[in-house]
C-alpha positions in Angstrom: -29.8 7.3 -15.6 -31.0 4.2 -14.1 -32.3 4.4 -10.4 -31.8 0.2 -9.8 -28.2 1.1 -11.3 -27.5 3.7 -9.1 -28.7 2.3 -6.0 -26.7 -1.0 -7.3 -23.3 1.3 -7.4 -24.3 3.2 -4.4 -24.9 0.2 -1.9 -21.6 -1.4 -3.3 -19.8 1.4 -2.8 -21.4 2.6 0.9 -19.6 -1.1 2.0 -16.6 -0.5 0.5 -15.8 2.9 2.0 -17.3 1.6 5.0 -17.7 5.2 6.5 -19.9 4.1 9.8 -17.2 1.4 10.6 -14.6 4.1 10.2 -16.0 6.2 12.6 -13.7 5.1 15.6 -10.7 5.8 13.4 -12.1 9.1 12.7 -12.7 10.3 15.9 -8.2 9.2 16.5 -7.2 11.5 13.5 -9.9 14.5 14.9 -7.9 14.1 18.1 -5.0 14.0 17.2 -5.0 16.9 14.4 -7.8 18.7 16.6 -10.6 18.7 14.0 -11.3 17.1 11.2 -11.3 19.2 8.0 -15.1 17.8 6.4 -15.0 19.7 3.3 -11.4 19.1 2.4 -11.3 15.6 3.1 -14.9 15.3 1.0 -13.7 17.6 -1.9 -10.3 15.6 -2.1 -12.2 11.9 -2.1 -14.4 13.1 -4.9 -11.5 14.3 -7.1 -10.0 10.9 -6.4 -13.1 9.1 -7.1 -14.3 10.7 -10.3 -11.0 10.9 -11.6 -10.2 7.5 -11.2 -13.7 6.7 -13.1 -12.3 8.7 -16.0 -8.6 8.0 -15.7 -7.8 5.3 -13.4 -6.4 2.9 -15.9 -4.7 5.5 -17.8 -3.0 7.1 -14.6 -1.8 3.4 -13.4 -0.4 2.7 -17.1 1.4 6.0 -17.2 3.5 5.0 -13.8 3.4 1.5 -15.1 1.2 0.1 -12.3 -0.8 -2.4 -12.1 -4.1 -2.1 -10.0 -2.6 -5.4 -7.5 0.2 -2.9 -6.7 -1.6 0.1 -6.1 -3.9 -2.0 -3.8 -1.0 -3.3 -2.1 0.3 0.2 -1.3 -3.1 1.0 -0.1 -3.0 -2.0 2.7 0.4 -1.0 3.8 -1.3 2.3 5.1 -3.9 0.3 6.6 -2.2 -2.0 8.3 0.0 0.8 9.8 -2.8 2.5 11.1 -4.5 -0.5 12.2 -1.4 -1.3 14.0 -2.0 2.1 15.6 -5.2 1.9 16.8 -4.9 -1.6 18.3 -1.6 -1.5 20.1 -2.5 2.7 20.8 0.9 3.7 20.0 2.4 6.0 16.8 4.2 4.9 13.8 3.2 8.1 11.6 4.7 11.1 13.0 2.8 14.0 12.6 4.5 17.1 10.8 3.7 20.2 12.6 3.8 22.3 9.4 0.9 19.9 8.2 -1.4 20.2 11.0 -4.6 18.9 9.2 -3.5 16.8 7.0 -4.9 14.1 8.6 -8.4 15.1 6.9 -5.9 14.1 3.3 -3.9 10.6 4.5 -4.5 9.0 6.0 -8.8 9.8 6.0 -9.2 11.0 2.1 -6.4 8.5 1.2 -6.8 5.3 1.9 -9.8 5.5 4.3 -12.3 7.0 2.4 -10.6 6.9 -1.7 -8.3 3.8 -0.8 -7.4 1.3 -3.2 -10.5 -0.9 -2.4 -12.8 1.7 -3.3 -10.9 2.9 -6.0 -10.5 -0.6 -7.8 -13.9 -0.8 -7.4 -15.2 2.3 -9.5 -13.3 0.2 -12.1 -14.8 -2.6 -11.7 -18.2 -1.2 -11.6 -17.3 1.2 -14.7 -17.1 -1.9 -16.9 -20.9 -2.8 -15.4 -22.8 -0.4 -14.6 -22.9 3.1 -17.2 -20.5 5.7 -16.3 -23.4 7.8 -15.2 -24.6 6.1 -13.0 -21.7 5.0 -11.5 -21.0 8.7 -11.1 -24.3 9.4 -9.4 -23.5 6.5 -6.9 -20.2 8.2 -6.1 -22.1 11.2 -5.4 -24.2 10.0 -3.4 -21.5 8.0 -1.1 -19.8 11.7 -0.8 -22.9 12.8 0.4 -23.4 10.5 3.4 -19.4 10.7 4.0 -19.8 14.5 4.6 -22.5 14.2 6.6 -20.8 11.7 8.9 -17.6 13.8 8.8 -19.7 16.9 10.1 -20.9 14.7 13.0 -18.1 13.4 14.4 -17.7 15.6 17.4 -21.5 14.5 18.5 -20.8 10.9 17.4 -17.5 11.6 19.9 -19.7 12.7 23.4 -22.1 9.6 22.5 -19.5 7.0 22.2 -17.5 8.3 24.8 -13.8 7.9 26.1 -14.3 4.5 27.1 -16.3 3.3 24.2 -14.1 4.8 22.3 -11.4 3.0 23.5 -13.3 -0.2 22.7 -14.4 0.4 19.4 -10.9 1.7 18.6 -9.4 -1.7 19.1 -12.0 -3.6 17.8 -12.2 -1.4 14.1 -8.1 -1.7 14.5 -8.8 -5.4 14.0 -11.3 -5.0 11.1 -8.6 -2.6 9.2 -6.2 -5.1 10.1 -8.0 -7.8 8.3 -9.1 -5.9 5.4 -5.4 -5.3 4.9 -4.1 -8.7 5.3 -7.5 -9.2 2.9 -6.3 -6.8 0.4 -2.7 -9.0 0.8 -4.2 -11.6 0.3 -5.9 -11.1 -2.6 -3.1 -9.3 -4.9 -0.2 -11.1 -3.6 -1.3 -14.7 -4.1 -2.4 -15.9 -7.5 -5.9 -16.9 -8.2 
């Protein structure tokens, strides 16, 4: 265990989830579902997480993926909800036997665990030693829970209005980290 390591893989991976960014889009699942589910949404990012630092390769090989197509399927769902947030309309139906899910896709998947942050633990897994990499992800979990937990106080401080605002505005930023993620595994280098 390396603390420089850890706090290498940590700060990489706090701006890659970008969970303070992600707060407006948080707040549109919590009212739309009615509350967002912390410790499911948490649990299910950190069995995505560390299992993809164990077996992401081997889980991509199996389906016969590539990781440019799985990030590619990750920036569709972005740029849907992006969509969503900017022009305030809905494109994903919800499912009223799923009521909650929202705290799974689109939050666990792809907001929190998307394809950028799941690339990523690759990437840093052929860095950085697998422990520490691991200790980084834990840490990220961490902060992710605790901003999950404070979304309905985040909510009354923002406000309806400021809300509306920074809804648009983080719509944008999806946006272009979609068309980013595009981008990138759709042209060749």
């Amino acid at each position: 265990m390396d603390i420089k390591e850890i706090f290498s893989v940590s700060l990489i991976l706090f701006s890659v989830i970008d969970i303070i960014g992600s707060v407006p889009f948080i707040i549109l699942i919590k009212k739309r579902d009615g509350r967002i589910y912390a410790e499911k949404a948490t649990i299910i990012s950190a069995v995505l997480m560390v299992g993809f630092l164990y077996l992401g390769l081997s889980i991509l090989k199996l389906f016969g993926l590539d990781v440019a197509s799985f990030a590619l399927a990750g920036a569709i769902v972005i740029f849907i909800v992006a969509l969503e947030m900017i022009l305030g309309i809905t494109l994903i139906k919800d499912d009223p036997d799923a009521k909650g899910s929202g705290s799974i896709v689109p939050l666990a998947f792809p907001l929190i665990a998307g394809a950028g942050t799941l690339t990523t633990i690759l990437s840093l897994r052929a860095v950085y030693e697998e422990a520490n990499v691991l200790a980084g992800i834990l840490i990220n979990l961490v902060l992710v829970y605790i901003v999950l937990r404070s979304v309905s106080w985040l909510e009354r401080v923002i406000g309806n209005s400021g809300f509306a605002v920074l809804r648009r505005v983080f719509g944008v930023i999806l946006l272009a980290i979609a068309v980013k993620i595009f981008k990138t595994n759709l042209l060749p280098a």
